[in-house]
Every structure is written in C-alpha cells, then in structure tokens.
Rosetta silent file (secondary structure, phi, psi, omega in degrees, C-alpha in Angstrom):
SEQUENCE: XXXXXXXXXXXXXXXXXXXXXXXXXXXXXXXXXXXXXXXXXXXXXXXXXXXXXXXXXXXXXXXXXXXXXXXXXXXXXXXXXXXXXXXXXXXXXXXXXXXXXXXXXXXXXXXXXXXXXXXXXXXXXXXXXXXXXXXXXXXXXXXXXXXXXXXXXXXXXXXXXXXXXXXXXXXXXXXXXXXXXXXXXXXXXXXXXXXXXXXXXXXXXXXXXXXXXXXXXXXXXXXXXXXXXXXXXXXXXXXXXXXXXXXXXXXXXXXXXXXXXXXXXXXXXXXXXXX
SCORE:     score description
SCORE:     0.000 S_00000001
   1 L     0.000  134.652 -170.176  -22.829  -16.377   17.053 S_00000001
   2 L  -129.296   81.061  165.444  -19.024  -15.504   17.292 S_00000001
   3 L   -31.704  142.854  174.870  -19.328  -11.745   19.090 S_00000001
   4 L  -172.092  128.615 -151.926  -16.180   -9.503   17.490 S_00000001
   5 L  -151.037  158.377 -175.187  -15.820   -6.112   18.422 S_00000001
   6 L  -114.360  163.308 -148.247  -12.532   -3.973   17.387 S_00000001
   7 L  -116.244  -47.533  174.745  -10.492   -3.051   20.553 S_00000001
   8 E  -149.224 -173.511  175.983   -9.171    0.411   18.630 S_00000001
   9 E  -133.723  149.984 -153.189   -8.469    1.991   15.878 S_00000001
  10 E  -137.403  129.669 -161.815   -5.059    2.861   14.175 S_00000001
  11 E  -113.594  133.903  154.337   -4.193    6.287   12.782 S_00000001
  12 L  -116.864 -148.323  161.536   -1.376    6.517   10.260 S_00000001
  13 L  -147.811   56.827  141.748   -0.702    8.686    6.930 S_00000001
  14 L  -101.929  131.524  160.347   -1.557    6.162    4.735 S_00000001
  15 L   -92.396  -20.466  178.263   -4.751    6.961    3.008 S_00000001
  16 L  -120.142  153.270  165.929   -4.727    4.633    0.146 S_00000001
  17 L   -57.343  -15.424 -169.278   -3.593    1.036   -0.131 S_00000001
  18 L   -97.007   37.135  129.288   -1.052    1.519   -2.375 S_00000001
  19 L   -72.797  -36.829 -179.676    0.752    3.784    0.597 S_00000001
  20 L   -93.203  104.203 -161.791    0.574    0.612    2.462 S_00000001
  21 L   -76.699 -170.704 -143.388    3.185   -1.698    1.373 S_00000001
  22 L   -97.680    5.009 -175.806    2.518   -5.478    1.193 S_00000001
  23 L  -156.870  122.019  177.818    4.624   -6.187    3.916 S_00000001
  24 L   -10.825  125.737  151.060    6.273   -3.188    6.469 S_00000001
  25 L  -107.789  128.116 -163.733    8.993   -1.417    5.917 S_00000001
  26 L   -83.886  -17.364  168.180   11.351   -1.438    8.864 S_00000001
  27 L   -54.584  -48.798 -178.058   13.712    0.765    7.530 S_00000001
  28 L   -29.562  127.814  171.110   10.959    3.796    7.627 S_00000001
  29 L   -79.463   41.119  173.497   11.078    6.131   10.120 S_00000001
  30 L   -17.228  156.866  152.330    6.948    5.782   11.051 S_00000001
  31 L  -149.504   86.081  172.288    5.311    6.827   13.850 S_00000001
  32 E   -87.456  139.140 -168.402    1.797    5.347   13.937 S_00000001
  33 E  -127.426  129.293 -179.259   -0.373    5.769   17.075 S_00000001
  34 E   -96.928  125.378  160.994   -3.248    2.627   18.012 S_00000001
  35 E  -102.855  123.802 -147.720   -5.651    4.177   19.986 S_00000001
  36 E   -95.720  157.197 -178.009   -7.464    1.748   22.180 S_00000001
  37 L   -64.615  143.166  159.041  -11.536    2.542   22.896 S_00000001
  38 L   -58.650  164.700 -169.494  -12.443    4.475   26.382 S_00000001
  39 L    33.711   52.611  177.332  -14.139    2.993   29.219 S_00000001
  40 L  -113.974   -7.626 -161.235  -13.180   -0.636   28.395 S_00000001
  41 L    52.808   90.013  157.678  -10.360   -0.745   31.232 S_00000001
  42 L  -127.883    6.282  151.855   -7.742   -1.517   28.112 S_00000001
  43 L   -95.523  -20.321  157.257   -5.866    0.502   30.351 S_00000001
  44 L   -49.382  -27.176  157.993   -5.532   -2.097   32.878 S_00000001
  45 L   -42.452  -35.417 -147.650   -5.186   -4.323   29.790 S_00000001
  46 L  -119.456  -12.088  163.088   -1.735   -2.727   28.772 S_00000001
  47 L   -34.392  121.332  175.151   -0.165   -3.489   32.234 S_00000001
  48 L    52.487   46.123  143.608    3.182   -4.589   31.159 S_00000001
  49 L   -59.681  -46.611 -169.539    3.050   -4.313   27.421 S_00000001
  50 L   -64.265   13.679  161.340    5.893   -1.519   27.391 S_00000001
  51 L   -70.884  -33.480 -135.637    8.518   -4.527   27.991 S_00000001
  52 L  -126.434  132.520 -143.841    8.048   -5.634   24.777 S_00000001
  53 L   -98.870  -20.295  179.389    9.866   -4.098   21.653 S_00000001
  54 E  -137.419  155.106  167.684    7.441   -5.700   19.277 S_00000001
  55 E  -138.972  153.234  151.018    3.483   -6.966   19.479 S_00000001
  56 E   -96.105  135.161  150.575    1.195   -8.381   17.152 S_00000001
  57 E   -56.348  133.358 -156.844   -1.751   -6.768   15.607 S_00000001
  58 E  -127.615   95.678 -146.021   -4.664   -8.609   15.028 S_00000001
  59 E  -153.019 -179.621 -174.474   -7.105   -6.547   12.575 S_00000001
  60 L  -108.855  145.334  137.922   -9.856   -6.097    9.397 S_00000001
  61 L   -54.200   49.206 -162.785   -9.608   -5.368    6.080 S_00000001
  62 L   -35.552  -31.157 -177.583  -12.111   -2.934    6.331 S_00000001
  63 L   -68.208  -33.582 -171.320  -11.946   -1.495    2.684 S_00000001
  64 L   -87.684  121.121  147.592  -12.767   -5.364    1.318 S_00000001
  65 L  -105.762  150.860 -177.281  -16.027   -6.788   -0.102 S_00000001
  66 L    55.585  176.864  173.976  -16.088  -10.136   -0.854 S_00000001
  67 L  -162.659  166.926 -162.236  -13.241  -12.672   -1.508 S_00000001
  68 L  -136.335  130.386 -177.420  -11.733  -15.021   -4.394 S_00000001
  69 L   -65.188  -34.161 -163.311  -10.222  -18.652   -3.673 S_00000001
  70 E  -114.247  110.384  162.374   -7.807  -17.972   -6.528 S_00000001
  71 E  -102.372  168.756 -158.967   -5.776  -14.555   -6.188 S_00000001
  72 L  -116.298  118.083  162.129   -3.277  -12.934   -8.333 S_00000001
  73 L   -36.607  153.157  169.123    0.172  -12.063   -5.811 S_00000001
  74 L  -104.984  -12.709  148.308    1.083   -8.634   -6.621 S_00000001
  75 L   -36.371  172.351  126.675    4.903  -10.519   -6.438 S_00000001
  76 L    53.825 -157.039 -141.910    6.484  -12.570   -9.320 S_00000001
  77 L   -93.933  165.690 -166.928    4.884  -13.543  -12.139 S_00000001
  78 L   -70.262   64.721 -170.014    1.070  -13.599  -13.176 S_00000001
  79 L  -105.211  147.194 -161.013    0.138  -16.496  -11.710 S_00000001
  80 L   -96.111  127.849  165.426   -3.366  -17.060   -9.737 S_00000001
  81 E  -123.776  164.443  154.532   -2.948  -19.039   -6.079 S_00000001
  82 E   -14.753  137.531  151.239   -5.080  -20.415   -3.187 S_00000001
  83 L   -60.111  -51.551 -172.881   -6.143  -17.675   -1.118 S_00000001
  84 L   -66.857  -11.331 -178.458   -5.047  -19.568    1.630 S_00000001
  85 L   -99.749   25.765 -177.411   -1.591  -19.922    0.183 S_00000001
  86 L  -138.609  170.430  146.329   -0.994  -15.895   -0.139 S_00000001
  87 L   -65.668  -10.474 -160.074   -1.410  -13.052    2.319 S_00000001
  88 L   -60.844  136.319 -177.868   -3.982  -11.482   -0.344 S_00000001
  89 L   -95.308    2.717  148.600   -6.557   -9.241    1.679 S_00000001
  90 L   -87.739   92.315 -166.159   -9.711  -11.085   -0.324 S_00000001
  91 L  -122.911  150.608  157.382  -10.217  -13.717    2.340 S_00000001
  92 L   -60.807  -61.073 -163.754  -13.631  -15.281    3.666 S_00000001
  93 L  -125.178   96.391 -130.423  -12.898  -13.604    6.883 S_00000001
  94 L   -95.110   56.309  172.247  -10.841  -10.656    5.482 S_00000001
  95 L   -89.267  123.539  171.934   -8.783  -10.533    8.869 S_00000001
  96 E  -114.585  177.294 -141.657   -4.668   -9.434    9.183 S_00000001
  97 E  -161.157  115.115 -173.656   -1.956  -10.283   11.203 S_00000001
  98 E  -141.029  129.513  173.187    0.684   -7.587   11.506 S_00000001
  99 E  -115.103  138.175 -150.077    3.975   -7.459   13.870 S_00000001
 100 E  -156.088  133.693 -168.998    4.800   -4.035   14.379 S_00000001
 101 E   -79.939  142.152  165.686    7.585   -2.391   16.706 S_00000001
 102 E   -82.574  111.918 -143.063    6.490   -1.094   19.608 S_00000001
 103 E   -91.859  -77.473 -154.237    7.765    3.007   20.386 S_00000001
 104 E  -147.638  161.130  140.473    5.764    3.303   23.902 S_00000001
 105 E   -83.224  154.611 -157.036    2.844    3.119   25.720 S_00000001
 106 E  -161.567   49.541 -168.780    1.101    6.157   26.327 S_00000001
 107 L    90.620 -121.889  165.909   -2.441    5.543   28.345 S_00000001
 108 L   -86.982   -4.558  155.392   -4.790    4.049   25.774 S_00000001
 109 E   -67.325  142.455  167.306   -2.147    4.864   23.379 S_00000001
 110 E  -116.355  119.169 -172.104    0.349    2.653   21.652 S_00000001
 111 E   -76.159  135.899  169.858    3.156    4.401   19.609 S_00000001
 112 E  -122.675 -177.739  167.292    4.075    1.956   16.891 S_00000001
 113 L  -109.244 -138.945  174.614    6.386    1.871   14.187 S_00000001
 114 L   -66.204  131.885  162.057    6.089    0.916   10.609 S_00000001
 115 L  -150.337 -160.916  178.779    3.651   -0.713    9.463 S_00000001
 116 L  -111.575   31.548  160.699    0.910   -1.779    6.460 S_00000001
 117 L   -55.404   44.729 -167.452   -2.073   -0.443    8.005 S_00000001
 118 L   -28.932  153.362  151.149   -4.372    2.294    6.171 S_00000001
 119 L   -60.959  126.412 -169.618   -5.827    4.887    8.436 S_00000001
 120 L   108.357   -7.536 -164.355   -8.874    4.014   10.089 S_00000001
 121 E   -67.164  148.417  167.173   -8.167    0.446   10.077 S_00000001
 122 E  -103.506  121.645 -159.700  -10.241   -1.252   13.490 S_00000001
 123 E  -104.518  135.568  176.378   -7.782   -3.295   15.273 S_00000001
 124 E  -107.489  -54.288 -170.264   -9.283   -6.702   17.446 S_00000001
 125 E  -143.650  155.802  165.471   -6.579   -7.885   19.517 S_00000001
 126 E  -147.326  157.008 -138.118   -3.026   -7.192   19.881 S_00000001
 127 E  -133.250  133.609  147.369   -0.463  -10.104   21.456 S_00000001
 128 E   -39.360  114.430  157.205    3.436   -9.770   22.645 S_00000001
 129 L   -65.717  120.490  153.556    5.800  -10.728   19.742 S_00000001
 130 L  -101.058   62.512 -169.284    8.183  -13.388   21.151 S_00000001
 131 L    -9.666  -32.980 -177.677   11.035  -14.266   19.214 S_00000001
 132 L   -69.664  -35.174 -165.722   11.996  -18.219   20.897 S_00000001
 133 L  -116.244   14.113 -165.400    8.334  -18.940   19.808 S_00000001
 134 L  -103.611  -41.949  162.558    7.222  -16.660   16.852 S_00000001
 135 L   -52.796   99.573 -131.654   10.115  -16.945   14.733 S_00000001
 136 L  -168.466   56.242  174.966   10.288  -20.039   12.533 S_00000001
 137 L   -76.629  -11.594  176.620   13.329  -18.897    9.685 S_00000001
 138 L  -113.456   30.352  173.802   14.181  -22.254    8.289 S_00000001
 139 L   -66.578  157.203  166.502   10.688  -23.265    7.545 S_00000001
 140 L   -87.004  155.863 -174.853    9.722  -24.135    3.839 S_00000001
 141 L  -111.082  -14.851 -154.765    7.979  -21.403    1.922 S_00000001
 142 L    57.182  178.108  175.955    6.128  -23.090   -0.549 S_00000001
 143 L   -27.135  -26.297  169.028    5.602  -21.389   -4.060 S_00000001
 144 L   -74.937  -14.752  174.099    7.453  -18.451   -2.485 S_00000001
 145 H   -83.777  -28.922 -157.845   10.706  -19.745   -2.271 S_00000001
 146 H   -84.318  -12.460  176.364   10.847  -20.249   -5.710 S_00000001
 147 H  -112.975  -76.386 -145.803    9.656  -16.276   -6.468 S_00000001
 148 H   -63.065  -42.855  177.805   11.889  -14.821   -3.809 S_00000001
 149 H   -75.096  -54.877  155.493   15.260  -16.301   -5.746 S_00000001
 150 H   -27.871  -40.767  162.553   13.753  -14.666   -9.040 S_00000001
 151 H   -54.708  -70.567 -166.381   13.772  -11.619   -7.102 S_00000001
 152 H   -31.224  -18.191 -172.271   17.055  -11.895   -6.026 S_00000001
 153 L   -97.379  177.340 -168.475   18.293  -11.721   -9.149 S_00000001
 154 L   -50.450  163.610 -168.614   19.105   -8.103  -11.022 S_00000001
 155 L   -82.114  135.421 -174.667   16.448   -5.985  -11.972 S_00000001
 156 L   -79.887  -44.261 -146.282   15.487   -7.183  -16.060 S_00000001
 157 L  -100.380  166.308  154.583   14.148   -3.349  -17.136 S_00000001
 158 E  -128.425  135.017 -165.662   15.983   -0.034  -16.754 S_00000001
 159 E  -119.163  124.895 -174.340   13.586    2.725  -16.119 S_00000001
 160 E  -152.303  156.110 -146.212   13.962    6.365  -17.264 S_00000001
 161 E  -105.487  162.496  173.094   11.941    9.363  -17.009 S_00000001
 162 L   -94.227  179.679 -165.751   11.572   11.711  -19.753 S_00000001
 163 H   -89.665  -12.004 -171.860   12.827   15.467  -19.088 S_00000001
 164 H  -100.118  -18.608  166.848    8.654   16.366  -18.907 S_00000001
 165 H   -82.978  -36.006  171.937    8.016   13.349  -15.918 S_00000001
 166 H   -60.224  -56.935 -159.730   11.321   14.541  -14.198 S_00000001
 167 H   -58.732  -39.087 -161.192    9.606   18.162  -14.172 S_00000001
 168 H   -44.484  -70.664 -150.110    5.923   16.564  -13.207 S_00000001
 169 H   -28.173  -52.814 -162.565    7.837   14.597  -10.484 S_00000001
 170 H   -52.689  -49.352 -149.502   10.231   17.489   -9.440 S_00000001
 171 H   -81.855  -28.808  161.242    7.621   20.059   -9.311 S_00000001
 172 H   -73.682  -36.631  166.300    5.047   17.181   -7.031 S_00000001
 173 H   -46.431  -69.401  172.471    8.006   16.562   -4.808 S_00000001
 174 H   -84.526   19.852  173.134    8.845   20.360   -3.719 S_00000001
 175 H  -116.148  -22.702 -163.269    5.167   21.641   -3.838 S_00000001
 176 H  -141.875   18.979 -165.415    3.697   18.580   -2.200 S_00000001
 177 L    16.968   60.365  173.048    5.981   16.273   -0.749 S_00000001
 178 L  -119.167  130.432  177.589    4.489   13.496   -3.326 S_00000001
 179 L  -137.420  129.481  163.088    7.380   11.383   -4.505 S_00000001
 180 L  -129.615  -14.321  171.477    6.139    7.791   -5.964 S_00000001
 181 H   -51.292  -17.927  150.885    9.026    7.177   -8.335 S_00000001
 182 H   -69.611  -33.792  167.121   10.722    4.649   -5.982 S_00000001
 183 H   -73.371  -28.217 -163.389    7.847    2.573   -6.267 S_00000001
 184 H   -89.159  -17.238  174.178    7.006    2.730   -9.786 S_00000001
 185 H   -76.711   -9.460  169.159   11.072    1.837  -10.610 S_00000001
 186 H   -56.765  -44.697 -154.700   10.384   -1.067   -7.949 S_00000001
 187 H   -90.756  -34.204 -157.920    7.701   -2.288   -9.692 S_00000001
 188 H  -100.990  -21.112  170.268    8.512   -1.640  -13.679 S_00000001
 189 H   -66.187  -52.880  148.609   12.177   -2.465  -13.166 S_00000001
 190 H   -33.825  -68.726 -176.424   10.930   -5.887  -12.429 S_00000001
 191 L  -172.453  124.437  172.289    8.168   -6.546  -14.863 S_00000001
 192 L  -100.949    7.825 -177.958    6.281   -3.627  -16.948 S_00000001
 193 L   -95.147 -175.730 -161.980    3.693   -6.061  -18.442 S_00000001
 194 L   -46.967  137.185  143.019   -0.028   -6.289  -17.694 S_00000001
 195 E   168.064  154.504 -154.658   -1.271   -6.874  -14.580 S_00000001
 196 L   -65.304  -72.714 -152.766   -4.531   -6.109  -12.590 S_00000001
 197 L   -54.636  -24.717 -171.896   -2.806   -6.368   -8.729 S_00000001
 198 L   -92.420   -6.695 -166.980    0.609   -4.401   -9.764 S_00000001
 199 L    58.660   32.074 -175.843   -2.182   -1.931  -11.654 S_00000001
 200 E   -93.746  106.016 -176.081   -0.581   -2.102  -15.221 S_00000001
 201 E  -138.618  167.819  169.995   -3.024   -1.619  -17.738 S_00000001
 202 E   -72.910  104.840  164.008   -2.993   -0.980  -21.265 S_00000001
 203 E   -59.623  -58.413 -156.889   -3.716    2.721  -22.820 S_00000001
 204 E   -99.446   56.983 -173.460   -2.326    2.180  -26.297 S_00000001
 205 L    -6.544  -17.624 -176.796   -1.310   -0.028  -28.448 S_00000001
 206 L  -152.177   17.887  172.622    2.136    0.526  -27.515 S_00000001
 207 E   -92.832   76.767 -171.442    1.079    2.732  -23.938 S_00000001
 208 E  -107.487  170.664 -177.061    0.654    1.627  -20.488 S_00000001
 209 E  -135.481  155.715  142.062   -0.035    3.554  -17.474 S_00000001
 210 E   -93.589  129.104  148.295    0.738    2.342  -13.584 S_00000001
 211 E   -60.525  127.772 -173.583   -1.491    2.969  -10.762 S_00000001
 212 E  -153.123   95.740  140.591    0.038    4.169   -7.944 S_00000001
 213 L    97.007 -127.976  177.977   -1.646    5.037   -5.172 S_00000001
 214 L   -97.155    2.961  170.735   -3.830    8.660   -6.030 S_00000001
 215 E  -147.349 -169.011 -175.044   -1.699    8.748   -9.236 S_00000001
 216 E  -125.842  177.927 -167.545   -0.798    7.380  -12.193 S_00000001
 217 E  -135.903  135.725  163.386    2.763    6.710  -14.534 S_00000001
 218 E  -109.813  139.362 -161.069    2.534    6.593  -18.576 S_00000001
 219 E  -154.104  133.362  165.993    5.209    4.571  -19.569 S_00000001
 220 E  -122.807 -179.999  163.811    5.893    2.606  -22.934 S_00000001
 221 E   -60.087   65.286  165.833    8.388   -0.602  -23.624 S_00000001
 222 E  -107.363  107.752  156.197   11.515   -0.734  -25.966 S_00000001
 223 L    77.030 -156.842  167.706   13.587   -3.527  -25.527 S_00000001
 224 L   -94.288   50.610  162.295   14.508   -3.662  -21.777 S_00000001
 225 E  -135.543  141.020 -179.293   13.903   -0.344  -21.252 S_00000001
 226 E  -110.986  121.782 -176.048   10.846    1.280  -19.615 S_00000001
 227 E   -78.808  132.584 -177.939   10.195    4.960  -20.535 S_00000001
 228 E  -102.889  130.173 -163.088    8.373    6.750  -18.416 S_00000001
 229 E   -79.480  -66.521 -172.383    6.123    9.370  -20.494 S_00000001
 230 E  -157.166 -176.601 -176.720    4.678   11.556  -18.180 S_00000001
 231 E  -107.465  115.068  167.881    3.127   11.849  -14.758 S_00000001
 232 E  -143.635  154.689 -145.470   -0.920   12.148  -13.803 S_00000001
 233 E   -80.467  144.181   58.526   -3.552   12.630  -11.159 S_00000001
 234 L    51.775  -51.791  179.313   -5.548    9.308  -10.654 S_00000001
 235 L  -117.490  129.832  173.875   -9.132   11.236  -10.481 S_00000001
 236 L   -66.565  155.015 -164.035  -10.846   12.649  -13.081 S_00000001
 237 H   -65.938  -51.205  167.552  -11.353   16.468  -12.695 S_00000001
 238 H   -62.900   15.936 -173.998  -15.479   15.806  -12.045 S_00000001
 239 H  -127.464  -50.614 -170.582  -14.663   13.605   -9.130 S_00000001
 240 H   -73.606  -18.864  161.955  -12.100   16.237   -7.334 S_00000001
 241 L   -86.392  -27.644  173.733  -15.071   18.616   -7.701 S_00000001
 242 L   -36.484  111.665  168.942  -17.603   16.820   -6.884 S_00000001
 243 L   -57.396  -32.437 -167.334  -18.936   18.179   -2.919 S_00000001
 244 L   -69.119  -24.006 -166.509  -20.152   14.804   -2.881 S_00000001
 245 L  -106.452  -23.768 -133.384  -16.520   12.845   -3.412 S_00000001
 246 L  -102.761    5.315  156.702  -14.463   15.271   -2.083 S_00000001
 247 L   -73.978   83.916  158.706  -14.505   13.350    1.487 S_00000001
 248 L   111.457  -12.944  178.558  -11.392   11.337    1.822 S_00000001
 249 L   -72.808  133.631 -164.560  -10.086   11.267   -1.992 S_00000001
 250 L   -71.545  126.710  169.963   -6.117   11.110   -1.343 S_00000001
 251 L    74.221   12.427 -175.521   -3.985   14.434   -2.804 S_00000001
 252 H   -43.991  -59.495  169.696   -7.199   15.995   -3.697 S_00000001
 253 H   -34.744  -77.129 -169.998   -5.667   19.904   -3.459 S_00000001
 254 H   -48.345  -37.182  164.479   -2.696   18.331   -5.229 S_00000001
 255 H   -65.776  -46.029 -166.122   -4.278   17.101   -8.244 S_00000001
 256 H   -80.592   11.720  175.590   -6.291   19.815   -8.963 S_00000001
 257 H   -87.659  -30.221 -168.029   -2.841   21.988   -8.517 S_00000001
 258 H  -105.247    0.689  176.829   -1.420   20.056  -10.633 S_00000001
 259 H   -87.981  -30.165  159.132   -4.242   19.649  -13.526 S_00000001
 260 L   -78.687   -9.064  155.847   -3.630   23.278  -13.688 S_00000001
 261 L   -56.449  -68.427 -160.219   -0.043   23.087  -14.008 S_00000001
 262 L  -127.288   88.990  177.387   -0.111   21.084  -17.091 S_00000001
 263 L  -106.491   43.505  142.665   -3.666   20.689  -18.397 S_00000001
 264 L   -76.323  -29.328 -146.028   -2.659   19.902  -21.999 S_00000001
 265 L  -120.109   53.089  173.432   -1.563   16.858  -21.217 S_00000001
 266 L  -149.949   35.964 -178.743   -4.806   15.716  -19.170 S_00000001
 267 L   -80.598  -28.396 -166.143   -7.736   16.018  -21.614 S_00000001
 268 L  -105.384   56.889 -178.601   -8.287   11.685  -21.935 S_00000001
 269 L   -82.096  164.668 -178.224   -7.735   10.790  -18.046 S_00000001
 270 L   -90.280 -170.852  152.574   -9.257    7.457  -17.203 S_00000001
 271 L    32.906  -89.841  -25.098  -11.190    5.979  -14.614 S_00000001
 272 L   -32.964  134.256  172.786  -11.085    6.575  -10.701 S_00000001
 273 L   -65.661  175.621  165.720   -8.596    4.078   -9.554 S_00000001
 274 L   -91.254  163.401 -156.574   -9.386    1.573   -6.687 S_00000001
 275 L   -89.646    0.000    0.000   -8.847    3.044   -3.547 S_00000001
C-alpha cells in the first residue's frame, strides 16, 4: 500500500482545460493562491519557503480516467508517441510536475504565479526550485527538438475573421471579458487540419469547427488561408438548462446571452465538448 493524500488544493480561474495552457505562461499576470489543509502543522512546514522565488508543484490530474501508452501531442504534427515520451495527462499514475513562481507566503497560503493548473486541482507535495540543480538547458530533447525548429519557422496559414465573427467576438469581449481568438490564430495559423487533441473536427465537407475551451470557431480552408465563419457556445441549449448540469459548466450565463443574441445561427450545435 503506497498511502497518498493531497497536501492542498489550488484555486485559479481556469475552469476548463483548454484555459490551462500546456505549459505556463510566464508572461501572464496570474495570481493563483495554493491553499494548504488545516490542522496538519503545514504551517510549520512552510518555515523558510518565502526565500525562494520559484517551487515545484507536485499534483493529480484529477479530471483523467484511464490512460493510453500511445498519445497524440497537441504540438506538431499528428503523430502518436510513448506516453512516457510526452507530458500528455493520460498516464498510469496521472500525476504533474509544475514549477511555478512563488508571490508570498501567507499562513497556509501560497500566492503563486502562472501556471497550468485547473481549479480544484489537489496538490501532494511542493519542493524549492533550484536553478544549479534543476536546470539542465543543453540536454537532448528527443522527438521534440525536431518539432520545436518546425515551430520556429513562420506561421504556414493566415487567419481572418469574417465581419459576423469580429461582431460575435467583439460583442463576447465587452459583455463578458471572453476573448479566445489568440488561441484559435495560435493554433489554426499553424495547422487547421483534423485533429482530436488540438479539437479540429470536421462539420462539412468543406467546414471545420475548433474547440476551445466552453466555445467553439467555424472556420473553412482556401489555399493558406483560414476563414473563420462564425463564433459559438460549446453546450447545447438543453445542457445550459438543465438544473442538473448547470453545476460548474464554464460561461454558462454567457452562452445562453449569447444564444439569444444570434439564435439563427445556432439551430445544428453539436455535442458537449470535453471538459
């Protein structure tokens, strides 16, 4: 028996995974707070922790059932690798390993900065980052070096919005401070063709949508340019009503504000997304 107990829990304002990018961003200005459990003495624990600008997190995928030896990167091109040779959050022991700047200490609080955490996540241990021995930059990467210089180079697509996805956008932006349009030109600027982990599926014959998060992108293909059609909520209208559902579905208020903005163009929506 190998006892494992989470130490805290970590509140951000990500709600979905695709709010949680696959690796921090340090530019962001974040402010995440770990709260550690009472009566464990973890404040006695935290004795000299504020020296230290960064620590690692040691924590569950909480969200995951099951795992697959061969996953598909949501990087580079579609190709399926070793679990163990990705970061991919379908693992036999779905456990992550996150170094995350360190604001303050604050009792059983820890202020943090950015990181790829959902809210709610249960945290097991967390460790002093030390740069002489954590830090290892001129290590081989494996299949990754060979995708990160494919990044490097220029973006293949050019991505443009139609004058009715600029209004969706404009009109989610100043009612709701929902902006996803840097992500979906990250991702579609790159590579608009299928794929399950980037959430690129087919609609159409000549019609794809992106998942992103609580919403979705309609987008088709000419050439190297990706059009973006229109903008739409993620959850079908019987799911945002639902009493039953309505615990924890991301933008709920916001969808159904916005299925009433434009409900001509939301009669076929698909699916519920993954979470």
């Amino acid at each position: 028996m190998l006892p494992l107990q989470p130490i805290g829990y970590i509140h951000t304002q990500k709600q979905v995974k695709f709010q949680a990018r696959h690796q921090p961003a340090e530019s962001a200005a974040e402010r995440n707070i770990l709260e550690l459990l009472p009566d464990c003495d973890y404040e006695q624990a935290l004795h000299d922790v504020a020296g230290f600008t960064r620590i690692w997190l040691i924590w569950w995928f909480h969200r995951n059932s099951g795992w697959r030896p061969r996953v598909l990167p949501p990087r580079g091109p579609a190709t399926r690798r070793g679990v163990f040779a990705t970061r991919s959050p379908h693992r036999p022991n779905p456990l992550g390993l996150t170094p995350v700047p360190l604001i303050a200490v604050e009792g059983r609080r820890l202020i943090l900065g950015a990181c790829d955490l959902v809210d709610g996540t249960p945290v097991f241990d967390l460790k002093p980052y030390i740069p002489a021995y954590d830090s290892f930059p001129d290590e081989k990467t494996g299949w990754l070096d060979e995708m990160e210089t494919s990044l490097a180079a220029p973006p293949q697509f050019q991505v443009e919005f139609s004058s009715l996805a600029q209004e969706q956008a404009k009109w989610l932006l100043q009612h709701w401070a929902i902006d996803f349009r840097p992500r979906v030109n990250e991702l579609l600027s790159r590579d608009p063709s299928l794929h399950r982990t980037r959430r690129i599926t087919r609609r159409a014959p000549d019609e794809f949508v992106i998942g992103c998060g609580a919403w979705r992108a309609v987008f088709k293909v000419a050439g190297k340019i990706v059009f973006i059609i229109s903008l739409e909520p993620g959850y079908p209208r019987r799911f945002l009503e639902d009493p039953a559902r309505t615990e924890g579905l991301p933008d709920r208020t916001a969808q159904l504000a916005y299925m009433a903005q434009w409900p001509s163009r939301l009669s076929a929506i698909l699916p519920r997304p993954a979470p």
